[in-house]
N, C-alpha and C positions, 0 to 999 in steps of 0.2 A: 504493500500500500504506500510505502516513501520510491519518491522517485530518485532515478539514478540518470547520472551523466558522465560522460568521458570524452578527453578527446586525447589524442597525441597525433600531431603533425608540424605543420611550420606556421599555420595560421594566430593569432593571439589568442591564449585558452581561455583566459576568465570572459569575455565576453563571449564567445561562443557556449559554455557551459551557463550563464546567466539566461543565453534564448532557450537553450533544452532546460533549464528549470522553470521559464516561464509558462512552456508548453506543459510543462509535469506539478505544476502547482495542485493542481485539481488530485494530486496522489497525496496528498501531504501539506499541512501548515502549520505545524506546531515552530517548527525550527527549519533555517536553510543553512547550507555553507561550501566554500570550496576549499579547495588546497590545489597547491602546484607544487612541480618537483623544481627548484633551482638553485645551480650551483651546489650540487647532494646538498641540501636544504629543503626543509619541508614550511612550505608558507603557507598557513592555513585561516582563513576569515569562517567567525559565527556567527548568529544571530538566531537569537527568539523571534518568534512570532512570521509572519507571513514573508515572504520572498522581497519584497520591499521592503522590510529592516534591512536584511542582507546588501541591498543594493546600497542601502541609506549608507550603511558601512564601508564597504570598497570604496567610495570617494575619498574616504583620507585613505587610501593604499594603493600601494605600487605591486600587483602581483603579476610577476610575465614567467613563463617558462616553457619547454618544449609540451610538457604535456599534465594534464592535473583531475580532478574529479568534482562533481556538483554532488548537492544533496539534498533534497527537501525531504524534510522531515512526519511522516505519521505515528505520533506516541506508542509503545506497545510497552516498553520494559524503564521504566524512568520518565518523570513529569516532563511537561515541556520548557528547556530551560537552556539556554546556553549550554552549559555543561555538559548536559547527554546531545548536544545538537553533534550531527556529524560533518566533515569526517571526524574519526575517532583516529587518536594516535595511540599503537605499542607504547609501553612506558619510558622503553630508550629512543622514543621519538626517531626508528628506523623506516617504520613506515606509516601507510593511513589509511581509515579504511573506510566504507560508507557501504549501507546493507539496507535490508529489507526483508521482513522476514521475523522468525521466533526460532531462536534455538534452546530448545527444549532440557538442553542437559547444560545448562550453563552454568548452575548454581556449582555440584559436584565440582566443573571441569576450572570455575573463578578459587573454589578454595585449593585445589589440586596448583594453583599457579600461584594463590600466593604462600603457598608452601614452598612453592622453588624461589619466591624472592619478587616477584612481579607484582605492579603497585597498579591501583586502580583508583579513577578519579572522577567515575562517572557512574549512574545506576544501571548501565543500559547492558542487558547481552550481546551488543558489538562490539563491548570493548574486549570481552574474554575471547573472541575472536583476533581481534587485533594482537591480543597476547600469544593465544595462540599460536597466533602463524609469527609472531616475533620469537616467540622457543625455539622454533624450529629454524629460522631467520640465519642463515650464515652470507651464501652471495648471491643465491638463483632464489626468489621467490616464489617461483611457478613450482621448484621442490619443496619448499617452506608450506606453502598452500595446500599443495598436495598431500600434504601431510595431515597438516591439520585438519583436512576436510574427514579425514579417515576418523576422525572423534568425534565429529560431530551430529548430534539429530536435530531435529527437524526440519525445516523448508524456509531456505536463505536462495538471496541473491546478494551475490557484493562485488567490489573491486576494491584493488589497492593496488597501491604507491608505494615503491620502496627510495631508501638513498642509498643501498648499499651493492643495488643491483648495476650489472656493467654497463648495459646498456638503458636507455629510454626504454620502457616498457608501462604496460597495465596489465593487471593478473584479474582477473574474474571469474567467479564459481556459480553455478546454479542448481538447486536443488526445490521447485519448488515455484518459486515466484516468477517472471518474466525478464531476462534479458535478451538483447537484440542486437547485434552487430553491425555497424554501419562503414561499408568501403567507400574510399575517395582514392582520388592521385595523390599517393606518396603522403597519406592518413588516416586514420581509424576513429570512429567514433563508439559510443557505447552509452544507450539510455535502457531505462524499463520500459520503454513504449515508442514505437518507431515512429509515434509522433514528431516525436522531439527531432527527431533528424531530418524532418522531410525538406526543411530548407538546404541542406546541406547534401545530404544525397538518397536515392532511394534508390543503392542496391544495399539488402540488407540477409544478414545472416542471423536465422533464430538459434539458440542457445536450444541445447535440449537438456533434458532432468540429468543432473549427474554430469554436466560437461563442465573443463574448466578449459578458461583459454588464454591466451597470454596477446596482446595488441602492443606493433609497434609499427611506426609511420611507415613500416612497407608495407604492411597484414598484417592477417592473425594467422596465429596456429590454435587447434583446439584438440582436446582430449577427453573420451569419452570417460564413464566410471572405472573404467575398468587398465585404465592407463594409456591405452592406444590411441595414437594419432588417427583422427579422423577429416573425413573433410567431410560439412553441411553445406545444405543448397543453397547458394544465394538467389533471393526472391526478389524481384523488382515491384516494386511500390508502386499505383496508380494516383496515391492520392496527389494531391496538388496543396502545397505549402500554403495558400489561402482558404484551404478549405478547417485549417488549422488556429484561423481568427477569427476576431470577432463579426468581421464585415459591418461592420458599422450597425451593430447592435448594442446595448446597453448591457447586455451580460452575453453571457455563452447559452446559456438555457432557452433565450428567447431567441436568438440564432436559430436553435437544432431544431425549435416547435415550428418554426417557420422554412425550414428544411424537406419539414417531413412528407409534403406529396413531390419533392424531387425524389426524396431517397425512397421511399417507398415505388416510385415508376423506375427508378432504376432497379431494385430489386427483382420484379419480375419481368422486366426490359431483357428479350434473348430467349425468356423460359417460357413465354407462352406464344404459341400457333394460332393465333383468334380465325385462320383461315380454317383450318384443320379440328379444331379444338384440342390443341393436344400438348402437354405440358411434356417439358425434356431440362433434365441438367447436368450441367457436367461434368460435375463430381461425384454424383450422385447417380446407381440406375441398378433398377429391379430386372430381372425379368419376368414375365406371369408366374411360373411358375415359383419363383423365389416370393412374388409379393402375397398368392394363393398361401405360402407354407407359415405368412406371418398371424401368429394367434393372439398377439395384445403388444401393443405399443406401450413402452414405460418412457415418460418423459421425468429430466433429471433436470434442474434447475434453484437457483435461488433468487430472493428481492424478487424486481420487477419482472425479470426472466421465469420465474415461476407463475407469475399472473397469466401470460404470456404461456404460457406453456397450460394453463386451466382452461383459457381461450381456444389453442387447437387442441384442446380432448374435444372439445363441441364439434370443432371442425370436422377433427378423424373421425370421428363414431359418426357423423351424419352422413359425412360424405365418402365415405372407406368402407362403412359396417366394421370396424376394427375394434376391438375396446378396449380404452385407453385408461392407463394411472399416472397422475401426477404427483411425483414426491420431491421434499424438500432435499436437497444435495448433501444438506449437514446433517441429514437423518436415516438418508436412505443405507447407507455402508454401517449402520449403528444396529442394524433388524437382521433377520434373516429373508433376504425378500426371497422368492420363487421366481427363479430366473432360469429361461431353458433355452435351447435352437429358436425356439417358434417366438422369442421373445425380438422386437425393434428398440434399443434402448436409446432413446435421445437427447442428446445432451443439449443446452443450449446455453449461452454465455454470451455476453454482447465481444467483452476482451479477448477470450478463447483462456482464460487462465485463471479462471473462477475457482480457487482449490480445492471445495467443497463438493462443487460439482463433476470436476476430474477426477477427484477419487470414489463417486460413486459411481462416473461413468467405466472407470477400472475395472469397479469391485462385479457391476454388468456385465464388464467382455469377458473378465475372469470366469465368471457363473455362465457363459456360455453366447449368449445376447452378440445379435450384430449390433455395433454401435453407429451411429451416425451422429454429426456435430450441425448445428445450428450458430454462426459465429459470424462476427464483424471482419474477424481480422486474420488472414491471408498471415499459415503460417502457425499460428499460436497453436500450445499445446491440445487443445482439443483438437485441432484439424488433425493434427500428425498423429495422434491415439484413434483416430478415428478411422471405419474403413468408408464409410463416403461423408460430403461435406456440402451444407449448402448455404452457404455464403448470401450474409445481407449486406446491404451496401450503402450503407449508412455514413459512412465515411468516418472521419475522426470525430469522439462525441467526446468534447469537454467538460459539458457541467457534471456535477460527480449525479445529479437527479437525472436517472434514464428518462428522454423521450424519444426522440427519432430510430436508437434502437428497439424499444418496446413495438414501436408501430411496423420497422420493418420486419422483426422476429414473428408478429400475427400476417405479416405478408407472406414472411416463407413459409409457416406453418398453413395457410393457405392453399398455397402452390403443392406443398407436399398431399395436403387429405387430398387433392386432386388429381395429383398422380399416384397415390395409391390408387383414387378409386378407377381410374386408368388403367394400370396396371392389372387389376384385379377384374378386369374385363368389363365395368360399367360405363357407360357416355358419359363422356363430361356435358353439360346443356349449355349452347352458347349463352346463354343468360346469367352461367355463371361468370363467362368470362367478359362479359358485357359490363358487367356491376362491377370488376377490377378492373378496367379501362378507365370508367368512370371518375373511378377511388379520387385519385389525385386531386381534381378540380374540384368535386364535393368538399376534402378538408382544405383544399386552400380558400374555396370560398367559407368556410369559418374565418380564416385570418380576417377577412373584412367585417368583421362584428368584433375585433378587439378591445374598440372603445367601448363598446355595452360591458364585454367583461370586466374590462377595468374599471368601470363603475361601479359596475357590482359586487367587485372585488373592497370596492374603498366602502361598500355601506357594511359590508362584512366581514373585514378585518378585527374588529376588534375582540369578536366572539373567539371563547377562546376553546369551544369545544364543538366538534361537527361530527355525523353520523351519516356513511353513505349509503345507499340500497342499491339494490339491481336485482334482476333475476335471470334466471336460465344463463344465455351466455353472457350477458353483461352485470352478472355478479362480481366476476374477475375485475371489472373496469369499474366497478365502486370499490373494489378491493386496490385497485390501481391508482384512482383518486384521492382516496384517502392518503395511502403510501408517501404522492407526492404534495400535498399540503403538509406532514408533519412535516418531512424532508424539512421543506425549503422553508418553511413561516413557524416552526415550531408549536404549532395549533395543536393540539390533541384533536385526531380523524379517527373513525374507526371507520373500516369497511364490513357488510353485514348483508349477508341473503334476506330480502327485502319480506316474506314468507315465512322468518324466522324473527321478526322482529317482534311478535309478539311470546316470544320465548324468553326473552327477558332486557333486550334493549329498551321497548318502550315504558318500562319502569324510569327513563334518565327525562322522558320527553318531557319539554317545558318550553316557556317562550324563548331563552336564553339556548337552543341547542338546537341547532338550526339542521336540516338534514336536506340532504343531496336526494332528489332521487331520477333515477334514469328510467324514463317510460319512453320508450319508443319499437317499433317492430308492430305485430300484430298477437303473437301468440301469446305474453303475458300483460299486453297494456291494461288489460282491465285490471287484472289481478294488481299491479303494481299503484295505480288510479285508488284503488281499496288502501293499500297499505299508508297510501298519502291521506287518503278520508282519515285514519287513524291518528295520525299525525295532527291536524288539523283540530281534531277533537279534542286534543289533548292540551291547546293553545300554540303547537309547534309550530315551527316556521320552516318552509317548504320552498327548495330549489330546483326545480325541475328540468330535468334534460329531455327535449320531447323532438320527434319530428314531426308532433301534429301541429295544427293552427293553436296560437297561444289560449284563445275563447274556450277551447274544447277543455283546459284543465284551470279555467278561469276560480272552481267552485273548488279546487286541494292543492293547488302551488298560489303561493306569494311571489315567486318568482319566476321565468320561465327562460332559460337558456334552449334555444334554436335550433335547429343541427338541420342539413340536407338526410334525406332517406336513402337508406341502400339496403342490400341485402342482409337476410337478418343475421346472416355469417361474417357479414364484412362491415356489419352497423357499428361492433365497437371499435374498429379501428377510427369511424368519424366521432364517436362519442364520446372519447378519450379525448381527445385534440381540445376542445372548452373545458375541460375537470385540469389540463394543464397550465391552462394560459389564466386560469383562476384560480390555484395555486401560486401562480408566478406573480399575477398582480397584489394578491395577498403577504405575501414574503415580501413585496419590494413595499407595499405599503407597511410592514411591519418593521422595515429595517434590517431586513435578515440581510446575510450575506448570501447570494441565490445560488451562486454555481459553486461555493466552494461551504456548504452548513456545515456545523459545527459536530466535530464527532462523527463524520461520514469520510470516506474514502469512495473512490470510483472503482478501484478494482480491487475486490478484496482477497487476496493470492495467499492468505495463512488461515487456517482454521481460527 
């Protein structure tokens, strides 16, 4: 969840390493920092607090050298403070180090060190690492590393600096978290998320579990667990280094929400035949026979990739006949689940390095289960665990609050119930593929009703407790709404099956607790119309997501939020898109920080 940077070449590091932190902020705000190697000297600048302290700091200093490291900082093992900010120095100030990650046996491995003499000055498990690999420290750090990695558990990413090494170098290990390799002419770069480099270059090399690898201005060399040199694919990058700003929006969040009928038409842009009706992808392919022999699809997910993933079980079972289970990632590998041949396990992660989810998608292939990956990012370790992939194309999402991925993840999940039920010999109905043509223009004509939400947003701001409904398939997408109001405004949400509310939510209803609800479709309107009458009885105050005419729920909503109609499969991808941009205006009317809350990380890569 802290971000990582490197570079070694002939360009100036600290301000190189300051743009891949700025891109990596959203991993991390507790603390930032860099260090450079010069003149066997280790120069290293700290700061508390957000990436802008750090910068505030480098103006009184002079740090230049051939090659050095960034760091933004996410709490795990020591408060956030200067002191535990990295990088982290060995106590003989030989090298430095900066990570990401929990190492699980640090307590034992901190007193075992300072029995041999080794002094500690910070609370953090990076620094017994730093020590670590300083015991071992004679003139090759990449054997120093190596070493120590052989003691250590649990799931780390880092790099280090040495002075005592011959040459210019960086040493880097993974086990666990995400690093990324980045080639140039005659330089190497090195972040946790190939964001950060996309200005610099996008040929890039992923890091797999267990590799370590050593970077110097000619390349890298890398080495698997097992000690052997290897060589990894370098992957070329499509994205575009503006697709990585703000573009002249006020945060990153309200960027992506206004993104989202590009990324979404690029998502199934290639995949669907509207001539033919017939869905194909490239990563991805059944034959009949193989898709006939599938007896239940398990989808493996967490956050907002689980909503998402509650979304196409509606999908699969309607349009597949398949029947599907949705479990959380940090709970499925904890059960004994029933996993056989006939099982589809699908993972799904915006980053591709979700840990929770990768190890339940494991604990699946292990039990037998074809797995398949769901994923933003070309490359990451779900793709490569995986035996096919189907890639959204959402581009780089920076606010740590999912939207553009949530919406493209209900696109592929989409595409997929589709070619199963293809595969499995039923017709696809051009009317399905009519109502995803459509998709785009439908949620971008919500962006022209922003002003209303933000209105609506400023009369309801101050309420500090909210309750959303849905039913059938847009229960997920009150379970999604809510998700993104705590997120970003701090509000206590909850999301709740609209059918279930008299089970014991409506014990809370009062004037003061205002509740969300989503009526639109035909098959539970009325039903959900009733649960709002209830509301309304009780003095509650009523938000309604409708795509009927506003008169028609003039007599149980106070409010009425608009939406274009689609299919009752692809309605919550447009219903979602107002529960976001009402979250957004709520948070920025509260003062929150939007793209980067408090206590959240974007990609959470350690149990």
């Amino acid at each position: 969840m802290c971000g990582i940077v490197g570079y070694i070449g002939q360009r100036e590091v600290v301000p190189m390493l300051l743009d891949g932190l700025e891109t990596l902020a959203y991993r991390g705000y507790d603390s930032a920092g860099v260090v450079v190697v010069r003149d066997g000297e280790l120069e290293a600048v700290k700061a508390e607090g957000k990436l802008e302290q750090l910068v505030e700091k480098l103006k009184g200093e002079s740090l230049v050298g051939s090659h050095g490291l960034g760091h933004t900082r996410w709490a795990t093992h020591g408060a956030p403070s200067e002191r535990n900010a990295h990088p982290i120095t060995d106590s003989k100030r030989r090298l430095a180090l900066i990570h990401n990650g929990i190492i699980e046996n640090f307590l034992p491995l901190k007193k075992r060190l300072i029995e041999e003499g080794w002094e500690f000055t910070s609370d953090t498990d990076t620094e017994v690492v730093a020590n670590l690999i300083g015991s071992y420290l004679k003139h090759d750090l990449k054997a120093a590393t190596q070493q120590a990695i052989a003691e250590l558990e649990g799931m780390y990413a880092f790099a280090a600096v040495s002075t005592v090494s011959g040459d210019a170098e960086i040493v880097a290990a993974r086990k666990g978290p995400p690093l990324v390799i980045g080639l140039g002419d005659g330089e190497c770069f090195l972040a946790s998320d190939p964001a950060a480099l996309l200005a610099y270059t996008k040929n890039v090399v992923f890091l797999e579990n267990g590799d370590l690898c050593r970077l110097t201005a000619a390349g890298a060399k890398i080495w698997d667990r097992d000690g052997r040199e290897v060589e990894r694919q370098t992957v070329r990058l499509t994205w575009d280094p503006i697709q990585a700003e703000k573009g002249g929006f006020k945060h990153f969040m309200l960027k992506e929400i206004h993104e989202q009928p590009q990324a979404i038409q690029d998502t199934f842009a290639g995949r669907v035949d509207f001539e033919t009706n017939t869905i194909g992808f490239d990563n991805f392919a059944l034959t009949s026979e193989e898709a006939a022999r599938i007896e239940r699809v398990q989808i493996l997910a967490c956050g907002t990739s689980w909503h998402s993933g509650l979304v196409g079980k509606f999908m699969i079972e309607e349009l597949a006949r398949i029947p599907v289970d949705v479990d959380y990632g940090s709970e499925y590998r904890y059960r004994d689940p029933v996993v056989g041949e006939g099982v589809l396990a699908l993972g799904i992660s915006q980053s591709g390095e979700t840990a929770d989810t990768l190890s339940a998608m494991e604990a699946a292939s292990d039990r037998g289960a074809q797995l398949l990956a769901i994923c933003n990012v070309p490359g990451s370790q779900a793709t490569r665990i995986s035996e096919g992939v189907i890639y959204t194309h959402a581009g780089p999402e920076i606010g740590v609050a999912s939207t553009k991925a949530f919406t493209t993840q209900l696109t592929a999940l989409f595409l997929l119930a589709l070619y199963l039920r293809q595969q499995r010999g039923l017709p696809i109905e051009p009317q399905q593929l009519s109502e995803l043509a459509k998709l785009p223009h439908a949620i971008a004509d919500i962006m022209d009703t922003e002003a209303e939400l933000e209105e609506l947003a400023r009369r309801y701001a101050r309420f500090e407790d909210f309750l959303y409904l849905g039913r059938g398939i847009n229960y997920p997408i009150a379970l999604e709404g809510a998700l993104k109001l705590k997120e970003i405004s701090y509000s206590h949400a909850e999301g709740y099956p609209a059918g279930e509310m008299k089970h014991g939510p409506i014990a809370l209803i009062d004037e003061s607790f205002p509740v969300v609800a989503i009526a639109t479709g035909s098959r539970v309107f009325e039903k959900v119309c009733s649960n709002m009458q209830e509301v309304k009885a009780r003095d509650g105050v009523v938000i309604a997501v409708t795509d009927r005419p506003a008169e028609e729920l003039s007599e149980v909503a106070d409010e009425v939020i608009q939406v274009p109609r689609s299919s009752d499969l692809l309605q919550p991808l447009v219903n979602v898109i107002p529960l976001q941009l009402f979250a957004y205006f709520v948070a920025v009317r509260r003062g929150a920080d939007v793209d980067q809350p408090r206590n959240l990380a974007k990609s959470v890569t350690v149990e």
